[in-house]
C-alpha positions, 0 to 999 in steps of 0.5 A: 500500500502506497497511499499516506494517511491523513489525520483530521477532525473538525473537533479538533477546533473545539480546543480552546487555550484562551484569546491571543494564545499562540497554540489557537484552532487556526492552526490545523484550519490552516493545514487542512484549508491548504491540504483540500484546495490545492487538492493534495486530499485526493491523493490521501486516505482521510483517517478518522480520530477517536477519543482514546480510552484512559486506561490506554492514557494511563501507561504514561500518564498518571491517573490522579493527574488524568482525573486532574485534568478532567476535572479541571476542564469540567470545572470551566478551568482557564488553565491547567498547572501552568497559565501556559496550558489553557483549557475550556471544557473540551479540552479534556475530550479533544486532548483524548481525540489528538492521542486517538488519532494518533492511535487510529494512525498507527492501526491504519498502517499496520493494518496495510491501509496507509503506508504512513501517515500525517496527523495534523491533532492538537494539543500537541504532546512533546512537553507533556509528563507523567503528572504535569502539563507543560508548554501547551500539552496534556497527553503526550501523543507520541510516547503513547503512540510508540507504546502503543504501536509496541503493545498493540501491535507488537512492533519491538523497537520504535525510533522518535525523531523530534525537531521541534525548536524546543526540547520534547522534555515529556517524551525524554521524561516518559521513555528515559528508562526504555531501551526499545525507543530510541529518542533523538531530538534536535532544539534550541539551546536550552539556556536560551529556550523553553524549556530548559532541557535537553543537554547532550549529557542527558541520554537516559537512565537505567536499562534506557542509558544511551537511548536518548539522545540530545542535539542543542543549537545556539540561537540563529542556526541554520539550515547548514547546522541541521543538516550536518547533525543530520548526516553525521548524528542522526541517521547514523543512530537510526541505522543503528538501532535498526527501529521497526517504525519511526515517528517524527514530533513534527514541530514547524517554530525552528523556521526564520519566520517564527517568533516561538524561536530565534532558529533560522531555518528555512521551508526548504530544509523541513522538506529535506530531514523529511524526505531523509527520514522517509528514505530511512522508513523506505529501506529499515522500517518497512515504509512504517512512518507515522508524523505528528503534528507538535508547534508552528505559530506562523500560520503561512509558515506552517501551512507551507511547510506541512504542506511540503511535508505530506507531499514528502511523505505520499511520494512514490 
């Protein structure tokens, strides 16, 4: 099957973080509106999202943080933990949905429907630990993504390749002490970023040292710094840890024209890290690639560059 997947659902609107906040509804409005007027849908397989259940939450979440939330998003909360993080009633419920479409992704694919897939959900994950929501996410999608691909599907080892300009802190958190999933993210200095993680000396803990892996920028790299990493770091890990499936926290607020960082990358080098890790899927994961949607505030920005993105991933 060499159809790409395509995560999607209007409900994912009905999240609301507050007035003037950078994580807003038109952010996926944008993906979608680009994706269906330049026609890009027709070559897609549209794969309907379902609220995950909790106890598929609970192998990385806390329950008393689980129940927090629900709680918090019933009480007509503004915000949960952190003002960052806000809420409205829906947020619990569409937080469940983004995991569930990252879920209802992963099925499609191994089920032979989608080679792989693009899942344009929010809230977005990365930031969001075992009892705490951080940096504008709940559940983290793509750590429960992997686990899920493991315990679901029985797939042994699950790479998660993170370029979003800030540290997916919840990930490393969540997996730190795992030794079949691989993490590797690439972010702003921490010194000079939220959220003030992700040094090269973290690498894991226990059974999991070595498994993390962590490449920080000095503000105002570019294309070239990425690319080096890239070449010399990244694939090199991949090959060697020979995972049965690759995710991506695909994060877009590296780019110049994204005020969220002070990283200067271009359209043009998303295009290129997708399309190496596509190749690597292609020739050491079976084809088997599920994207995630993470941060991009500039809604041209991200509208372009996941555009390129998904035309990456659906090429023959």
């Amino acid at each position: 099957m060499a159809i790409t997947g395509y995560v999607y659902n209007q409900r994912y609107l009905l999240h609301n973080s507050g007035p003037d906040h950078p994580e807003r509804p038109e952010r996926v409005r944008a993906i979608h509106r680009r994706v269906m007027f330049s026609g890009l849908i027709n070559q897609l397989r549209l794969i309907e999202p379902y609220e995950a259940s909790l106890a598929w939450i609970a192998r990385l979440h806390d329950p008393d943080y689980i129940e927090r939330f629900r709680t918090a998003c019933q009480d007509g909360r503004d915000f949960l933990d952190e003002p960052d993080n806000g809420i409205c009633k829906e947020s619990f419920d569409i937080a469940r949905l983004a995991v569930g479409g990252v879920f209802a992704a992963c099925d499609a694919m191994m089920r032979g429907e989608v080679r792989n897939a693009f899942c344009a959900v929010r809230p977005a994950g990365h930031h969001a630990e075992r009892a705490q929501a951080r940096g504008f996410c709940f559940f983290n999608n793509v750590a429960l993504g992997a686990k899920y691909l493991q315990e679901k599907h029985g797939l042994a080892r699950i790479a998660i390749v993170d370029w979003d300009a800030h540290h997916g802190n919840g990930t490393q958190h969540l997996l730190e002490e795992d030794p079949t999933v691989l993490f590797i993210s690439l972010h702003e200095d921490p010194s000079a970023c939220y959220p003030g993680t992700g040094w090269p000396s973290e690498r894991g803990t226990g059974a999991g040292l070595g498994y993390t892996l962590n490449f920080p920028f000095p503000p105002y790299s570019r294309d070239p710094d990425y690319l080096e990493v890239m070449d010399e770091e990244v694939l090199p890990a991949l090959e060697g840890f020979q995972p049965d499936c690759l995710l991506i926290s695909a994060g877009f607020d590296a780019h110049a024209r994204d005020a969220m960082s002070r990283l200067r990358l271009s359209r043009r080098v998303y295009k290129i890290m997708a399309a190496l890790l596509f190749t690597f899927a292609q020739e050491f994961c079976q084809g088997r690639l599920i994207s995630v949607l993470e941060g991009g505030y500039n809604l041209e920005v991200l509208e372009d560059c996941v555009f390129d993105h998904i035309r990456v991933l659906s090429s023959r």
